[in-house]
ZADO-1210 file (C-alpha; in nm, 4 decimals, padded with zeros to 6 digits):
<atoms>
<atom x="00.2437" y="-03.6383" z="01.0078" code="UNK" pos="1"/>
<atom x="00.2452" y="-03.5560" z="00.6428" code="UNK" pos="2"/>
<atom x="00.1060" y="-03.2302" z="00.6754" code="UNK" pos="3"/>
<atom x="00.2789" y="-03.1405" z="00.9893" code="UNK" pos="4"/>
<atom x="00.6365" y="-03.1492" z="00.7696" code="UNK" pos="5"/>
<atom x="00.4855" y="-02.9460" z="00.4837" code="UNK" pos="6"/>
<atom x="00.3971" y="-02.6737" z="00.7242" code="UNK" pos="7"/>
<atom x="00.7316" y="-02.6818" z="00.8853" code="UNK" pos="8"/>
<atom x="00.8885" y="-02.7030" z="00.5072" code="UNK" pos="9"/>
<atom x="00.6627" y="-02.3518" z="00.4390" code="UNK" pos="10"/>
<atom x="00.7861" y="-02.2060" z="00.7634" code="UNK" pos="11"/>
<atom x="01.1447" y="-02.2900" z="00.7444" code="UNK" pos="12"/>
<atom x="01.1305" y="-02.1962" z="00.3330" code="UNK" pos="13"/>
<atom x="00.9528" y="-01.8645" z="00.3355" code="UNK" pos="14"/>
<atom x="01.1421" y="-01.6804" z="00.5429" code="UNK" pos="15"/>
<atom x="00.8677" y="-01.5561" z="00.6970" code="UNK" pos="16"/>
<atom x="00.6793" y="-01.3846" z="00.4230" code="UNK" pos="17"/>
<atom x="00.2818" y="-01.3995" z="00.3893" code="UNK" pos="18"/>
<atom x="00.2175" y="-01.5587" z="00.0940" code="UNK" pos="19"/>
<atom x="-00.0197" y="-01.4092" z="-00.1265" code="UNK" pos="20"/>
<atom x="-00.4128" y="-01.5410" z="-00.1817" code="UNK" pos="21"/>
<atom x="-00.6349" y="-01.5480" z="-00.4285" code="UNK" pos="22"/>
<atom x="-00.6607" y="-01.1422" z="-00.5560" code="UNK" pos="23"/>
<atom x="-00.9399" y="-01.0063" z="-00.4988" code="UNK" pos="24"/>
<atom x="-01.1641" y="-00.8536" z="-00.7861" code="UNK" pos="25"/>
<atom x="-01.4318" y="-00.5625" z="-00.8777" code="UNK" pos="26"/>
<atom x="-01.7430" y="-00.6583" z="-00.6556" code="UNK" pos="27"/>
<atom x="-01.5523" y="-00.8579" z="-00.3819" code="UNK" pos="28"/>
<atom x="-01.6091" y="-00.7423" z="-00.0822" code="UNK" pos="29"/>
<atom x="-01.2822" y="-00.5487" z="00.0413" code="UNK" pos="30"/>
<atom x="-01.1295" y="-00.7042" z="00.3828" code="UNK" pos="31"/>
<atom x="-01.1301" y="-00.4977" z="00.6983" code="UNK" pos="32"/>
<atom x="-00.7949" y="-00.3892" z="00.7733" code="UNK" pos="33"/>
<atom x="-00.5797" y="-00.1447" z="00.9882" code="UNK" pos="34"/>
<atom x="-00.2488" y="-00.0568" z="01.0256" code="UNK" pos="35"/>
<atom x="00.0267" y="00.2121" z="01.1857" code="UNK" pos="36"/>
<atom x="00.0618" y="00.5022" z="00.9844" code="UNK" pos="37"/>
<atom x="00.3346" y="00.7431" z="00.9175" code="UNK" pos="38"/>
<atom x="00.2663" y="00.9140" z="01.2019" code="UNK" pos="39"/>
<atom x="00.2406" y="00.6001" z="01.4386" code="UNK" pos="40"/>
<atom x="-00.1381" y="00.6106" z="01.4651" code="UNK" pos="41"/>
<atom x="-00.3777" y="00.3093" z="01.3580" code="UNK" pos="42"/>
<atom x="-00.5912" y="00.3432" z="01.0462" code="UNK" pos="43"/>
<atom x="-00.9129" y="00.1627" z="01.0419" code="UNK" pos="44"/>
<atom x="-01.0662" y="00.1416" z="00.6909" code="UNK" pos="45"/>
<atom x="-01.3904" y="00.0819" z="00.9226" code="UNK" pos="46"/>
<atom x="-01.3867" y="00.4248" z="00.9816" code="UNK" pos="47"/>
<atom x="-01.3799" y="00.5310" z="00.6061" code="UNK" pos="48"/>
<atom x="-01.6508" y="00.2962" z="00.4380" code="UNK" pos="49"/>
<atom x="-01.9805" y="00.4491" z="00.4117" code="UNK" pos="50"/>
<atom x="-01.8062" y="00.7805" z="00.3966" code="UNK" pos="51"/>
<atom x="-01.5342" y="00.7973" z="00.1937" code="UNK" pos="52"/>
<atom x="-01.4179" y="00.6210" z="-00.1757" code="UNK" pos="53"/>
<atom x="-01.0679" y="00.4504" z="-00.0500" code="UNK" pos="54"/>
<atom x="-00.7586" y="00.4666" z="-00.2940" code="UNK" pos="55"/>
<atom x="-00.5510" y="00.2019" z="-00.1731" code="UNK" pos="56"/>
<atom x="-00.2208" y="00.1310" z="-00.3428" code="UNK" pos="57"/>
<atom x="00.0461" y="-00.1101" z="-00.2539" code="UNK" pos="58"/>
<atom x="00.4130" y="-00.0033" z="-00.3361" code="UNK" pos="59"/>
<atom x="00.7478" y="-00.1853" z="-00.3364" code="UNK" pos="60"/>
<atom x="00.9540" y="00.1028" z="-00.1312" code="UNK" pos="61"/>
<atom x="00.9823" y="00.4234" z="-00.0034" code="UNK" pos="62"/>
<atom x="01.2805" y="00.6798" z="-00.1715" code="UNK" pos="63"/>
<atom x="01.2774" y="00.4980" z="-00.5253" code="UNK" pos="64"/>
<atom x="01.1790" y="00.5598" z="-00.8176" code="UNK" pos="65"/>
<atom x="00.8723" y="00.4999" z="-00.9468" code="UNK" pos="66"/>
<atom x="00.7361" y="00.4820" z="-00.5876" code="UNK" pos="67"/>
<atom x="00.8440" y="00.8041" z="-00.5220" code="UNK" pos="68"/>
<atom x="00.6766" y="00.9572" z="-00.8992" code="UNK" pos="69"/>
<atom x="00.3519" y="00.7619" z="-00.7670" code="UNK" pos="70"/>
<atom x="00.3015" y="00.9011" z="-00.4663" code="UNK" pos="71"/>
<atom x="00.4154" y="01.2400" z="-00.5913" code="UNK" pos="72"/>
<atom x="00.1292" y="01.2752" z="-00.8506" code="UNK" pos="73"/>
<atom x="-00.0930" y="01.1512" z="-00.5743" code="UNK" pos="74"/>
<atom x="00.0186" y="01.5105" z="-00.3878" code="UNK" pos="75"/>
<atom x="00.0184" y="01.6956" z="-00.6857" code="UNK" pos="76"/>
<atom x="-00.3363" y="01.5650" z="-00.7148" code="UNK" pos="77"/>
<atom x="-00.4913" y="01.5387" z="-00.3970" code="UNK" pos="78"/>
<atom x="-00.7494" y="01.8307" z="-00.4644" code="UNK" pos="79"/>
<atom x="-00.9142" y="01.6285" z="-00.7643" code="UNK" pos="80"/>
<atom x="-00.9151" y="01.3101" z="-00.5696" code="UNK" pos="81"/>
<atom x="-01.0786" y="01.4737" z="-00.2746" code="UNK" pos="82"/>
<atom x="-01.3713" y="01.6429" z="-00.5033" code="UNK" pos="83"/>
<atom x="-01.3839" y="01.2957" z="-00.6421" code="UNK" pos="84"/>
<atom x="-01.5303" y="01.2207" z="-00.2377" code="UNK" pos="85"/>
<atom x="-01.1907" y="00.9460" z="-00.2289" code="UNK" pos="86"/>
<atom x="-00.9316" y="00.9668" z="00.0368" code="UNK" pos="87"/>
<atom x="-00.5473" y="00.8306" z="-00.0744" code="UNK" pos="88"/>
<atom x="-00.3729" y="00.5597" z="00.1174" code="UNK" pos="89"/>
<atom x="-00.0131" y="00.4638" z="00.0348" code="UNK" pos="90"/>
<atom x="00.0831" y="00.1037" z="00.1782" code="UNK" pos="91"/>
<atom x="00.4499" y="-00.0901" z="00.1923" code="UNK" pos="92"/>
<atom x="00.6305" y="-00.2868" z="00.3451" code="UNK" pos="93"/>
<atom x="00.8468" y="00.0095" z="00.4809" code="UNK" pos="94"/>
<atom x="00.8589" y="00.0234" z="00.8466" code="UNK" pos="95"/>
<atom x="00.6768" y="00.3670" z="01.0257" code="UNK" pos="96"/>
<atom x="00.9833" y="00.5551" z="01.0549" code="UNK" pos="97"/>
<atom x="01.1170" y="00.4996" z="00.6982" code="UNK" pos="98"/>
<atom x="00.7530" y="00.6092" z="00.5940" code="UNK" pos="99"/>
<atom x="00.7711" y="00.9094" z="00.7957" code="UNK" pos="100"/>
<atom x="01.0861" y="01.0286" z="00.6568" code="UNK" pos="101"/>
<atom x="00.9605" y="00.9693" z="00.2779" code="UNK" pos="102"/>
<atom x="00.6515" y="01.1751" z="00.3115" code="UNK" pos="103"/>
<atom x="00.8664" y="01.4771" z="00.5349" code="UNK" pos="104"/>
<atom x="01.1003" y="01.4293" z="00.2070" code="UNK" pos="105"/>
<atom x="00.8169" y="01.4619" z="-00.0532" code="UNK" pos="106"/>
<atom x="00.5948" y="01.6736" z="00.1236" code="UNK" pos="107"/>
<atom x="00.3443" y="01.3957" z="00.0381" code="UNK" pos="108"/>
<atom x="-00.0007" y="01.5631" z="00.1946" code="UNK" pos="109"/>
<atom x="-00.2031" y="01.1669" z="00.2215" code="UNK" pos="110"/>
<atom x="-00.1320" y="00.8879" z="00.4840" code="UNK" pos="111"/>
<atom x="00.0728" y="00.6275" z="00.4151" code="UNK" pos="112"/>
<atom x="00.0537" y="00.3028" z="00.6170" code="UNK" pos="113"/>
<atom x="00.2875" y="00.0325" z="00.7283" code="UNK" pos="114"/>
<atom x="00.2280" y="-00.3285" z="00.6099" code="UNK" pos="115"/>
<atom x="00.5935" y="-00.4423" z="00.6924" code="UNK" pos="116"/>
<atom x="00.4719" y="-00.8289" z="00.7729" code="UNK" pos="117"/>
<atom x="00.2456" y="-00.7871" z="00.4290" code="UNK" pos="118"/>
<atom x="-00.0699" y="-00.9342" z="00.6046" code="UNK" pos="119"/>
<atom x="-00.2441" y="-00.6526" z="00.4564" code="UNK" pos="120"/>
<atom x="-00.1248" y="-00.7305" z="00.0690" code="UNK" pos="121"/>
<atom x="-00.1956" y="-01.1300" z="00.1464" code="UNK" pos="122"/>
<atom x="-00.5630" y="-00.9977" z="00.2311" code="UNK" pos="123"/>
<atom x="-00.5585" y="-00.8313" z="-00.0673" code="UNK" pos="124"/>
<atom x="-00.4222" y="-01.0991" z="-00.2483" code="UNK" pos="125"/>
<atom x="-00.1046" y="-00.9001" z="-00.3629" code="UNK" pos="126"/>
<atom x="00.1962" y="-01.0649" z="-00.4114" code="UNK" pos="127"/>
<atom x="00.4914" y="-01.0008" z="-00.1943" code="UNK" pos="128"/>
<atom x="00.8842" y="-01.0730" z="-00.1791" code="UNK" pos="129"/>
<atom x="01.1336" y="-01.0491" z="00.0781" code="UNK" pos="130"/>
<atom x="01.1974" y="-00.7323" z="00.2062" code="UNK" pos="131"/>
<atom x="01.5329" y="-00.5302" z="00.2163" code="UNK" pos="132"/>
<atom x="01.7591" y="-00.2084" z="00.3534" code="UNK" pos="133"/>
<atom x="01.8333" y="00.0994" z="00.1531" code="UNK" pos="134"/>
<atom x="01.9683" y="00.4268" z="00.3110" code="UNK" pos="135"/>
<atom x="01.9078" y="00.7539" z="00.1338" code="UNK" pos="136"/>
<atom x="01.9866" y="01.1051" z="00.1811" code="UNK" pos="137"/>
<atom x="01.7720" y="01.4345" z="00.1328" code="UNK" pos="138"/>
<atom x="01.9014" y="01.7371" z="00.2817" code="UNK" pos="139"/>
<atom x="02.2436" y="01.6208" z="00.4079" code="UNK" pos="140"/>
<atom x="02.0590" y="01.3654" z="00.6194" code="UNK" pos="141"/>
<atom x="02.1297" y="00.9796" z="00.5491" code="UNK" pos="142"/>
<atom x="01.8714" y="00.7486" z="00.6494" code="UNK" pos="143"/>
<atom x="01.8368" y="00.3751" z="00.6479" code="UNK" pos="144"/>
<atom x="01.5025" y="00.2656" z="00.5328" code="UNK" pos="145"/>
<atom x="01.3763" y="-00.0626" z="00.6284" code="UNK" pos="146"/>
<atom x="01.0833" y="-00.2759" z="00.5048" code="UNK" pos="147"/>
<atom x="00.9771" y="-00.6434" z="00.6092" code="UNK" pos="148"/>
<atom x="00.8282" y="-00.7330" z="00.2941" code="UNK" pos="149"/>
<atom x="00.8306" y="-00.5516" z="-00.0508" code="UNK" pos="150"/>
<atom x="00.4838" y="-00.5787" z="-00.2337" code="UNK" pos="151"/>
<atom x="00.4280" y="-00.5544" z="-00.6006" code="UNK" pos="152"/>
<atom x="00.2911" y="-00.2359" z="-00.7041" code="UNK" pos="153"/>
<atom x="-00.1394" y="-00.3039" z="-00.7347" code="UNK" pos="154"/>
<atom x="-00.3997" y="-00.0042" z="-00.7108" code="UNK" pos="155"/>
<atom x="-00.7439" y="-00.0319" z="-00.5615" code="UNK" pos="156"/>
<atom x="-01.0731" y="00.1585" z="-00.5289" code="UNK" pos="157"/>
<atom x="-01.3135" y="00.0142" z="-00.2740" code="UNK" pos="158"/>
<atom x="-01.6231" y="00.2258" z="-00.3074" code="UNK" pos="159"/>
<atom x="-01.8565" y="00.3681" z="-00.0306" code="UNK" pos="160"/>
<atom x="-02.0198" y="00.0248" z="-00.0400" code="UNK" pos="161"/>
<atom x="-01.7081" y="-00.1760" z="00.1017" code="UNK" pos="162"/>
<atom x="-01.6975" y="-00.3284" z="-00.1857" code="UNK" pos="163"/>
<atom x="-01.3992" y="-00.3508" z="-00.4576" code="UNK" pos="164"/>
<atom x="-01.4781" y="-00.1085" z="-00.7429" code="UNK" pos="165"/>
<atom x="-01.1490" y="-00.1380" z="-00.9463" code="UNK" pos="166"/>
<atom x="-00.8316" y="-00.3068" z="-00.9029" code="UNK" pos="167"/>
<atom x="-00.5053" y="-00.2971" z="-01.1590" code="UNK" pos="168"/>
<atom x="-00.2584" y="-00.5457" z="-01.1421" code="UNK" pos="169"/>
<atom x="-00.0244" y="-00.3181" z="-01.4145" code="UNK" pos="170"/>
<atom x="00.0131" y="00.0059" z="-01.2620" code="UNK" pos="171"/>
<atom x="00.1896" y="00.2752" z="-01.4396" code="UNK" pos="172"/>
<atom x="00.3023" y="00.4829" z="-01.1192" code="UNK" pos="173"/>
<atom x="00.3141" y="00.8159" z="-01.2438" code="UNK" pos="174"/>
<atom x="-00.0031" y="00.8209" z="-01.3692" code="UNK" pos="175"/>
<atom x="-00.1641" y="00.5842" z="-01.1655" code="UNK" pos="176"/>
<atom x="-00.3978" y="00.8630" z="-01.0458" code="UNK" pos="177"/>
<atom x="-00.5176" y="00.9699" z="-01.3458" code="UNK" pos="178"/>
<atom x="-00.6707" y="00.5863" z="-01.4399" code="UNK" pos="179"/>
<atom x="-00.8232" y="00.6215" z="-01.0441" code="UNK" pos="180"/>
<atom x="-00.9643" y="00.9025" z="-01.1170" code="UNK" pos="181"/>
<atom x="-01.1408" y="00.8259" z="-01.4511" code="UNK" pos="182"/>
<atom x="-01.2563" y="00.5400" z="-01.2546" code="UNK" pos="183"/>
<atom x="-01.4210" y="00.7783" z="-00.9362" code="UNK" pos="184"/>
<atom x="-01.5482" y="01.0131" z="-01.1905" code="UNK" pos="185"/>
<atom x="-01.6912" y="00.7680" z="-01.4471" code="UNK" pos="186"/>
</atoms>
C-alpha cells in the first residue's frame, strides 16, 4: 500500500514529465529510439547504426537563442560533418509543427525530431523540465510554438558501433559542432 501512494504522489507531482535516469556515458551502449520528425515521418536510429556516426543533441526550444545559434552552425557546417561519415539530429521537446516552422525559418538543411513527452532524453538520461508556449514571428507570420517538455541542452556521438562515443553535459551551442567534430575526426 506504501508503494502504491508513492507512485500516485510521483504521478500527481510531476505533472507528467519523464524523469530523467542515470546518463549514459562513452562506451554505453546507445538506446534504440525513434521519433516524428519535422516533416511528420518516423526516424529510426536502427536504420543509421552500422552506417552512419549519429550527432544527437537535445535542445531546450525552437526560435531562441542559443538553440537557434546551435542549430545554425550545425547548417553552416553540415558539409564537414558529412565528410566526417556523421549525420545531425536536432531533438526537443517542441511539437512537429513548431519544428517544422524553425527549420523553414533557419533554412536548417538536418532533421530535427520531436521528443515532446521527453521519453527519448529519459533514455538518454537527460534531464528535463516542464514544457511551455512561445509564439514568434519571421516574415510577418506569428506562430505559437509548443513543446511538452523542455530538455537541457546535452550533445552526443554514438559511433557506427551503437555505442556512445562522446557525450557533453556543458554544451556551448554555437560551437557545439566544432568540439563534435574534433571528436569524429580525432
Amino acid at each position: 500500500m506504501k508503494r502504491i501512494l508513492v507512485l500516485v504522489f510521483v504521478a500527481i507531482f510531476s505533472g507528467g514529465v519523464a524523469t530523467a535516469q542515470k546518463a549514459l556515458k562513452s562506451g554505453d551502449k546507445a538506446p534504440a529510439f525513434s521519433a516524428m520528425t519535422d516533416e511528420g515521418t518516423t526516424w529510426k536510429s536502427s536504420d543509421f547504426i552500422g552506417k552512419k556516426n549519429i550527432v544527437l543533441y537535445f535542445y531546450p526550444a525552437a526560435m531562441t537563442g542559443g538553440c537557434t545559434k546551435q542549430a545554425c552552425s550545425y547548417r553552416d557546417h553540415q558539409a564537414e560533418l558529412t565528410a566526417a561519415d556523421a549525420v545531425v539530429v536536432g531533438i526537443s521537446g517542441d511539437e512537429v509543427s513548431g519544428l517544422k516552422f524553425f527549420k523553414e525559418a533557419n533554412q536548417l538543411n538536418f532533421t530535427l525530431l520531436s521528443d515532446s513527452d521527453g521519453k527519448i532524453a529519459t533514455l538518454f538520461g537527460v534531464p528535463v523540465t516542464e514544457g511551455g508556449t512561445i509564439k514568434r514571428t519571421v516574415h510577418d507570420r506569428e506562430v505559437e510554438l509548443t513543446r511538452g517538455v523542455t530538455a537541457k541542452r546535452w550533445t552526443f556521438i554514438i559511433g557506427k558501433d551503437g555505442k556512445i562515443r562522446y557525450v557533453n553535459q556543458q554544451v556551448d551551442a554555437e560551437n557545439d559542432y566544432q568540439a563534435v567534430l574534433d571528436v569524429l575526426k580525432g
